[in-house]
N, C-alpha and C positions, 0 to 999 in steps of 0.2 A: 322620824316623820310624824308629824303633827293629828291627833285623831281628825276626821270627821263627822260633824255633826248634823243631821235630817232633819228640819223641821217637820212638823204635821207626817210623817211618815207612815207607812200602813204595813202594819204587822200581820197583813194573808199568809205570806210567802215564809213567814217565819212560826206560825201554829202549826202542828199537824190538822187541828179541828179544820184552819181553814177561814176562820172567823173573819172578817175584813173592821178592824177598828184599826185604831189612829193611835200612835205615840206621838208625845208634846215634841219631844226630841227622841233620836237615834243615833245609836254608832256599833262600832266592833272594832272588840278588843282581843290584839293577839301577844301580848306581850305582858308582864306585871306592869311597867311604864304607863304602855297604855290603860290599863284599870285605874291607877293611880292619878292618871291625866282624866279621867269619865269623872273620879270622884271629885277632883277639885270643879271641875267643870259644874256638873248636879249641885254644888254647894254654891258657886257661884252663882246662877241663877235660881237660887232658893226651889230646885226641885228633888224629890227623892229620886236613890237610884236603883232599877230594875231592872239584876242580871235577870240572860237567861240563856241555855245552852239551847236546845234541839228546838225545845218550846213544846213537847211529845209529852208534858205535865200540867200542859195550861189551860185553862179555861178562860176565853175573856171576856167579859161580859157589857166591856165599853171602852171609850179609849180612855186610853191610860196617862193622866199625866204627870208624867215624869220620862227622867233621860232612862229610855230601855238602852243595854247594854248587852249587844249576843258575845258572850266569850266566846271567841273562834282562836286560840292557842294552839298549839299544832307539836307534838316531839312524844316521842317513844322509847324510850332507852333501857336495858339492862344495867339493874344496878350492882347485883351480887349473885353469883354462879356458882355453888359449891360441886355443881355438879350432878344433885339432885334438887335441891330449892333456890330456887332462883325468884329473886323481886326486881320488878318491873314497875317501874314509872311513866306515866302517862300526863300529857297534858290537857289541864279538863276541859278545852276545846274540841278534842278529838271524840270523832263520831264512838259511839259504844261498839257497835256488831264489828265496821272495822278493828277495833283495837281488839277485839277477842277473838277476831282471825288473823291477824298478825299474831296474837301469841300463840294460836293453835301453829303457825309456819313456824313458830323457834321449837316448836317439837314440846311446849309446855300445854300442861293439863291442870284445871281448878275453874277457869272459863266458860267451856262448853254448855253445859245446864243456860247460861246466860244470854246463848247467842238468841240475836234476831230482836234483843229488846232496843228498843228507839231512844233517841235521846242521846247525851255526850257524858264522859267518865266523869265531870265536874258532876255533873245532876245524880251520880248512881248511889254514894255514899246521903246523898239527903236522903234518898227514900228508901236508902238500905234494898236498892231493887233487890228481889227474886223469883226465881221460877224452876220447877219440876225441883224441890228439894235443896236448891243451894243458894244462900245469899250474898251479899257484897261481903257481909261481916266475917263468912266463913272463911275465906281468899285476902281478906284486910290485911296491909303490912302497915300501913298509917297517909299522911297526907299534912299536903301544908295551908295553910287560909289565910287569909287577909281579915284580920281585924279593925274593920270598917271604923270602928270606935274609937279605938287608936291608932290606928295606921299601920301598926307592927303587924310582922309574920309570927304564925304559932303552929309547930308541928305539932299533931296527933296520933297519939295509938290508938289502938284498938278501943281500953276501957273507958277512955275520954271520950268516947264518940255516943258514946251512950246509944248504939244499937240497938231498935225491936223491931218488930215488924211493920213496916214501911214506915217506919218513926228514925230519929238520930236527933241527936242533940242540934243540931242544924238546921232542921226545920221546926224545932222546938224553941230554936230563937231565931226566928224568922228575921232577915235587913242587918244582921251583924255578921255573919261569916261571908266571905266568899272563896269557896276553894279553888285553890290552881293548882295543883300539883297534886294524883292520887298513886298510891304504891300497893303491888297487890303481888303476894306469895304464890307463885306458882311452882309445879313441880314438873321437873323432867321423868318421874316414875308415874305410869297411869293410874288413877285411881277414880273410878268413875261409880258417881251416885245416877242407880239405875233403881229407883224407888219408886218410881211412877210409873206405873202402868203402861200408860201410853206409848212412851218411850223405851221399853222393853218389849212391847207386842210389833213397834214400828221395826225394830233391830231384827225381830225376828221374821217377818213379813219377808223384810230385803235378805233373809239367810245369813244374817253376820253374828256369827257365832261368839267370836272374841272382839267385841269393838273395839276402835281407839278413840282417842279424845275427839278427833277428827270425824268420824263416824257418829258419835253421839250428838254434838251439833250440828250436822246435815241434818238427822232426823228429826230433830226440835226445831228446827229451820222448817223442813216439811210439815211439822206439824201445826207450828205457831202459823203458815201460810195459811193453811187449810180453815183454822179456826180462826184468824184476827184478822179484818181485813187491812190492808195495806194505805196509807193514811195517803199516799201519792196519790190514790185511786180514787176513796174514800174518805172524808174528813171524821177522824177520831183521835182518841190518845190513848185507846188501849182498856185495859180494864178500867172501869170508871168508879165502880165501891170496890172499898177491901173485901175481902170476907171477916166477917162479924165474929168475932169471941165472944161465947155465952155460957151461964153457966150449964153444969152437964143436967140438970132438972129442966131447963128452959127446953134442950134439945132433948129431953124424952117424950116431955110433954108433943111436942113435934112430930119425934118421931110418931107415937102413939096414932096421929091421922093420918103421917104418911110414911110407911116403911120405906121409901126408895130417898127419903133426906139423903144427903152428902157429907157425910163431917168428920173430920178429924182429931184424935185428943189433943188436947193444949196444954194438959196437965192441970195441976190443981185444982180441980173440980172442974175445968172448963172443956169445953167444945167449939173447934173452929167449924165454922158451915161454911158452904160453896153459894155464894152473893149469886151466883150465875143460874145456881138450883133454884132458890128462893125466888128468882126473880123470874125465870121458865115457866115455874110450876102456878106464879100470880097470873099467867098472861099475856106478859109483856113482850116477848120474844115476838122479834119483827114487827113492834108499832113502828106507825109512825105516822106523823101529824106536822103538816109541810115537810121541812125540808130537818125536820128535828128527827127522830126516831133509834130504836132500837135494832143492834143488827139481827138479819134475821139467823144466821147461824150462832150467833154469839150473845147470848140476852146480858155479858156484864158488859158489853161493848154499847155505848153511846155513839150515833154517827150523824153526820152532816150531812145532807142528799148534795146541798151544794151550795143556797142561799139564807142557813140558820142562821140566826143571829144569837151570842152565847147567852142571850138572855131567853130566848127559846129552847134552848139547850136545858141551862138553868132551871128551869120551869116543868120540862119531862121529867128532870132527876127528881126535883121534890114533889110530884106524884107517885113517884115510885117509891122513894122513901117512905114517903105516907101510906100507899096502898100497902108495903110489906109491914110496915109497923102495925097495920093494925091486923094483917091476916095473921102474922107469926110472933106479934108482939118483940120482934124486931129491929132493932134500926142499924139504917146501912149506913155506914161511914162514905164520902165523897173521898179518891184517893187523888184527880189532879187539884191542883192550884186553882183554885176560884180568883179570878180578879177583877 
């Protein structure tokens, strides 16, 4: 079947933020065929093309022209079972939280930590997502991509992906990959990273002495509710800076006027701080100015009341950059997609 293509189209229903601009063209692609028909298509009317999965990474700041393309690919399968590690392929159409509760149902663990994050398995390897202790990189069996430049397929390990933190060689060369296929090591034996806090006082709250895979991401489910609000409700995408790496002199210095900072070692001289602390302790938790503003439980959360425009959005985050840069000397990294 022949794609479809949207002129003047309006990309609300496809941001979390909510944004209301305009793609030149639109479609959705569930097949490599169809990617491969977007691409000829975008070259034939001399526009660039601009996937995007969930859109739970974007910022848009105007309309966009070019041919947007939402990967909506859809398959799940079990690739190898030894019995205790088993990989799993997913299509990078498919929603995230779903696909990490489908593997929580095959009775497999490596997941959990993960649940509840927004977005599709295509988008999870760009940003190397993580939370409470574990990342994509941890769980990595490899992935296949479409090389835009040549047309060929090229599968990926682990080293080739060039992993750091919410870094991958994929967003490092922005407009040349496009992944569809991701493979991720799961294990039939539980082994569950209870490193954070949070997640260990919640376990223990509900009496669950020995949890399961299953058990750990209910409670990170509970907790990411509590703290993040729900983009269906609220227009956001989530954490909106990294948290900043600095050297460990920058954070003594810090700490020195506030003993309650947040940080964690990075190693080699460095200090990760908490974007959320820094930005609390300036103020900012629960501004807001029109329809722009800061959540008020969550100061790294950016939110849309309902009629911001990403250029007003835009605009909050780089006074806040600027207000933290000069209180703590400094600077917060933007983690969605600015476009």
């Amino acid at each position: 079947m022949s794609l479809q293509f949207n002129e003047a189209f309006s990309l609300k229903p496809f941001n979390t933020f909510g944004v209301d601009v305009g793609a030149r063209l639109f479609s959705e692609a569930r097949d490599d065929g169809d990617i491969r028909q977007a691409l000829a298509e975008a070259e034939r009317r001399g526009l660039p093309l601009l996937p995007i999965g969930g859109g739970s990474n974007l910022l848009l700041t105007g309309d966009v022209e070019a041919l947007v393309l939402r990967i909506a690919s859809r398959g799940l399968r079990v690739l190898t079972d030894d019995g205790e590690r088993v990989v799993v392929e997913a299509e990078a159409g498919e929603s995230w939280h779903p696909f990490v509760l489908w593997t929580l149902e095959q009775g497999l663990s490596g997941l959990e930590n993960l649940s509840l994050i927004p977005g599709t398995v295509g988008a999870a390897p760009m940003q190397n997502i993580g939370a409470y202790g574990v990342e994509i990189k941890d769980v990595f069996a490899g992935l296949t991509a479409l090389d835009r430049q040549t047309g060929e397929l090229r599968e990926f390990d682990l080293g080739e992906c060039a992993f750091a933190y919410r870094d991958s060689l994929f967003k490092q060369q922005p407009g040349r990959w496009l992944i569809l296929r991701v493979r991720f090591a799961l294990s039939r034996a539980t082994t569950l990273h209870l490193d954070y806090g949070p997640v260990r006082q919640r376990l223990q709250q509900e009496g669950i002495e020995a949890p399961t895979a299953r058990d750990v991401s209910r409670a990170i489910c509970a907790i990411r509710s509590e703290k993040l609000p729900d983009p269906a409700e609220l227009g956001n995408a989530g954490s909106f800076f990294k948290n900043p790496v600095v050297p460990t002199a920058l954070a003594k210095r810090i700490r020195a006027e506030h003993a309650d900072l947040v940080s964690y070692p990075a190693g080699e001289g460095q200090v990760k701080l908490a974007a959320g602390w820094l930005i609390e302790r300036a103020g900012w938790k629960g501004f807001r100015e029109g329809d722009a503003g800061v959540h008020r439980l969550q100061a790294l959360v950016l939110v849309n009341y309902g009629a911001a425009s990403g250029g007003q959005l835009l605009a909050l985050a780089r006074r806040i950059q600027a207000d933290i840069e000069q209180r703590f000397g400094v600077l917060l990294e933007i983690e969605p997609n600015v476009l």
